[in-house]
ZAZARO-209421 format. One record per residue (C-alpha): residue number from 1; chain; x, y, z. Coordinates in Angstrom, 2 decimals. Example, Ala and Ser with C-alpha at 12.3 -4.5 7.8 and 13.67 -1.06 7.14 Angstrom:
// ZAZARO-209421
+------+-------+---------+---------+---------+
: resi : chain :       X :       Y :       Z :
+------+-------+---------+---------+---------+
:    1 :     A :   12.30 :   -4.50 :    7.80 :
:    2 :     A :   13.67 :   -1.06 :    7.14 :
+------+-------+---------+---------+---------+
This chain:
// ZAZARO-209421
+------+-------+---------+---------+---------+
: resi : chain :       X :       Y :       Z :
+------+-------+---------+---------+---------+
:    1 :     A :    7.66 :  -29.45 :   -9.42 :
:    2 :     A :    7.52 :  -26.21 :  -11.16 :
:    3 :     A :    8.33 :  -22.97 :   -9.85 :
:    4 :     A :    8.86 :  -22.18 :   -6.16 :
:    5 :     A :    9.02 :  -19.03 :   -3.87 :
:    6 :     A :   12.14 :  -18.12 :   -2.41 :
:    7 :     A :   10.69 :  -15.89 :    0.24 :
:    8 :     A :    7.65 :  -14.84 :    1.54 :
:    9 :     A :    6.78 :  -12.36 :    3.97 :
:   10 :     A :    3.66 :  -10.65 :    5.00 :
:   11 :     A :    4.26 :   -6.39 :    5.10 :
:   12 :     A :    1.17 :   -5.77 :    7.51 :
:   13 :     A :    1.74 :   -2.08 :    7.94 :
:   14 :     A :    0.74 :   -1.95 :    4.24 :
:   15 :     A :   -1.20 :   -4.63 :    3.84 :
:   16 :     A :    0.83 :   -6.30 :    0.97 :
:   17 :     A :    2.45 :  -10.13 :    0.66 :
:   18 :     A :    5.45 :   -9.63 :   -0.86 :
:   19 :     A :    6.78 :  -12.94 :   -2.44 :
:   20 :     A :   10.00 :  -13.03 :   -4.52 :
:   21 :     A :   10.17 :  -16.10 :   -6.90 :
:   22 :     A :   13.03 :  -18.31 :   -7.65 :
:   23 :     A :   13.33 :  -16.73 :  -10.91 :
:   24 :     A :   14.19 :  -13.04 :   -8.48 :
:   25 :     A :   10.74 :  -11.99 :   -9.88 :
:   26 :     A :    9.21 :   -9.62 :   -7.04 :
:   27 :     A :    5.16 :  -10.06 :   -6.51 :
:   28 :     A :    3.26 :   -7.87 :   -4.38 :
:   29 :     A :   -0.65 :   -8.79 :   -3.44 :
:   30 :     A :   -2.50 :   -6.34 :   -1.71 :
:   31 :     A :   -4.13 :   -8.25 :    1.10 :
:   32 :     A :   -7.76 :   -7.46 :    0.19 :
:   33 :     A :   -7.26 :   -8.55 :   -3.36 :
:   34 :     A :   -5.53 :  -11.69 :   -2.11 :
:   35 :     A :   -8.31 :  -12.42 :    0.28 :
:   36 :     A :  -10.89 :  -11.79 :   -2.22 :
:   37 :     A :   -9.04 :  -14.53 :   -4.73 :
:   38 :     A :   -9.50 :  -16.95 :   -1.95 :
:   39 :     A :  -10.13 :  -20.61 :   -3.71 :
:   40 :     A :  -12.00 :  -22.52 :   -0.72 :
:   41 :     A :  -15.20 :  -23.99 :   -0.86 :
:   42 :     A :  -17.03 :  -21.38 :    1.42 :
:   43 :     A :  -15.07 :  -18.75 :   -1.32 :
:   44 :     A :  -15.69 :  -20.76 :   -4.95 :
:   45 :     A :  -18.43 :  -22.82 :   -5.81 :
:   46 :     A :  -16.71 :  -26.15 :   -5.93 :
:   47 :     A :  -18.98 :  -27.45 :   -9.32 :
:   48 :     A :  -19.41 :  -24.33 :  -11.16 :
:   49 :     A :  -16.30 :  -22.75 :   -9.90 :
:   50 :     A :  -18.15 :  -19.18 :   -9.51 :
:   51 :     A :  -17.46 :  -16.95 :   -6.85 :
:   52 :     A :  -19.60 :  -17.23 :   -3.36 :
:   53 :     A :  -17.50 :  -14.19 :   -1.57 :
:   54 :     A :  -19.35 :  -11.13 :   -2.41 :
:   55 :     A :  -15.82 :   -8.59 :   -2.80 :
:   56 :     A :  -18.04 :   -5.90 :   -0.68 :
:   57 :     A :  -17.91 :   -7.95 :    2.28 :
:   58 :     A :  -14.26 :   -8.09 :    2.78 :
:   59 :     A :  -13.05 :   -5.39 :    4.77 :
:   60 :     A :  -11.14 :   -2.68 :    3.07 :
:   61 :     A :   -8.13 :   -3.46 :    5.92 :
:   62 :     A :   -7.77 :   -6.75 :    6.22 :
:   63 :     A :   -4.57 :   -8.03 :    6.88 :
:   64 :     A :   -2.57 :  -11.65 :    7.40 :
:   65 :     A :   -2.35 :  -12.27 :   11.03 :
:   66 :     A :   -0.84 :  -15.70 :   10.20 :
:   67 :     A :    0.32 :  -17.95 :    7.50 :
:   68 :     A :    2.13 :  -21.17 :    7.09 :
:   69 :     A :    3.59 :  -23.32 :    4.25 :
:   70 :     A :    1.37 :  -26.62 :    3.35 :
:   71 :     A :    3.88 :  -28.99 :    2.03 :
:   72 :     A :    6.00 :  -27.32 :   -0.45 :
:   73 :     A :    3.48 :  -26.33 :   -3.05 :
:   74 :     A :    1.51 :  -23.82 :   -1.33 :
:   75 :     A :    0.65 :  -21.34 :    1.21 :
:   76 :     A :   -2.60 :  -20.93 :    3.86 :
:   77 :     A :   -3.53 :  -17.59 :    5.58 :
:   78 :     A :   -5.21 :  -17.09 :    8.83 :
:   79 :     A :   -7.01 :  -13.48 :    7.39 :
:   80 :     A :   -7.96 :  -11.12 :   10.50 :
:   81 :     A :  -12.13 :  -11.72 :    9.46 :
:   82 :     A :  -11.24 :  -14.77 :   11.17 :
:   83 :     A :  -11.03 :  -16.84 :    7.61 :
:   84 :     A :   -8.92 :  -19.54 :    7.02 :
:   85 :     A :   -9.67 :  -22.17 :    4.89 :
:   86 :     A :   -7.69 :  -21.12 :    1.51 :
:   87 :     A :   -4.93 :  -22.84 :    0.65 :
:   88 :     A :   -3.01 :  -20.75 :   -2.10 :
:   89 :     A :   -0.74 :  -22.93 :   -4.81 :
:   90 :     A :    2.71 :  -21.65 :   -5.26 :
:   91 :     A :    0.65 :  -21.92 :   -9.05 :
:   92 :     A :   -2.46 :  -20.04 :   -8.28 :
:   93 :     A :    0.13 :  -17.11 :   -6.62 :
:   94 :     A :    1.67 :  -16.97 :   -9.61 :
:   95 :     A :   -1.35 :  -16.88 :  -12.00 :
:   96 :     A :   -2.73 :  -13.98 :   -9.79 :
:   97 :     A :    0.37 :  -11.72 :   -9.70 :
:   98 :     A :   -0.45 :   -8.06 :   -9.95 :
:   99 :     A :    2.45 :   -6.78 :  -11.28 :
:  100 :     A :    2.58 :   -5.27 :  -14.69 :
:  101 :     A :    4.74 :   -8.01 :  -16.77 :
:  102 :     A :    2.29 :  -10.66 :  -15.25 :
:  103 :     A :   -0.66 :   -8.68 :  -15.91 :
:  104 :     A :    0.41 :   -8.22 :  -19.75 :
:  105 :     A :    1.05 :  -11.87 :  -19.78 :
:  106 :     A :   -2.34 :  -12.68 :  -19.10 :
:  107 :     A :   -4.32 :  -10.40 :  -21.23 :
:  108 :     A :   -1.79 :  -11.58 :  -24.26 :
+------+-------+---------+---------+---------+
């Protein structure tokens, strides 16, 4: 099944998801960059797989105002623009973790 989150909480007075991983690795996504990464349809193109959301139109504060599991591989946000159609792989989380290690991991 791969890896899985062991906790997941949404910190709205800093705008931040804070997920800690099975493995006790700690991953922080600021909201806006999370919201921005969205994978949807209205988001992605679903053919080319380039991005439809123009980053500028996502307000600088957005935050989660709700969220809910979908099955046990992933995670869907009800963002305060009113969006809600992303459904975020415990995968895709993990691919887009902003922390440092990650980060290096990714440019090699």
């Amino acid at each position: 099944m791969g890896i899985m989150p062991k906790n997941l909480k949404a910190l709205t007075a800093v705008r931040v998801l804070e997920l800690e991983w099975e493995t006790d690795h700690l991953a922080r996504y600021p909201f806006h960059a999370l919201r921005v990464a969205c994978p949807c349809a209205q988001c992605v193109h679903e053919l080319t797989g380039s991005a439809l959301l123009d980053p500028e139109s996502v307000p600088a504060d957005i935050t989660i105002a709700d969220m809910q599991l979908v099955g046990n591989y992933a995670a869907k946000f009800l963002w305060s623009d009113g969006h809600d159609t992303g459904i975020y792989t415990w995968q895709r989380l993990l691919k887009l973790c902003p922390c440092e290690a990650c980060a290096r991991k990714r440019t090699g």
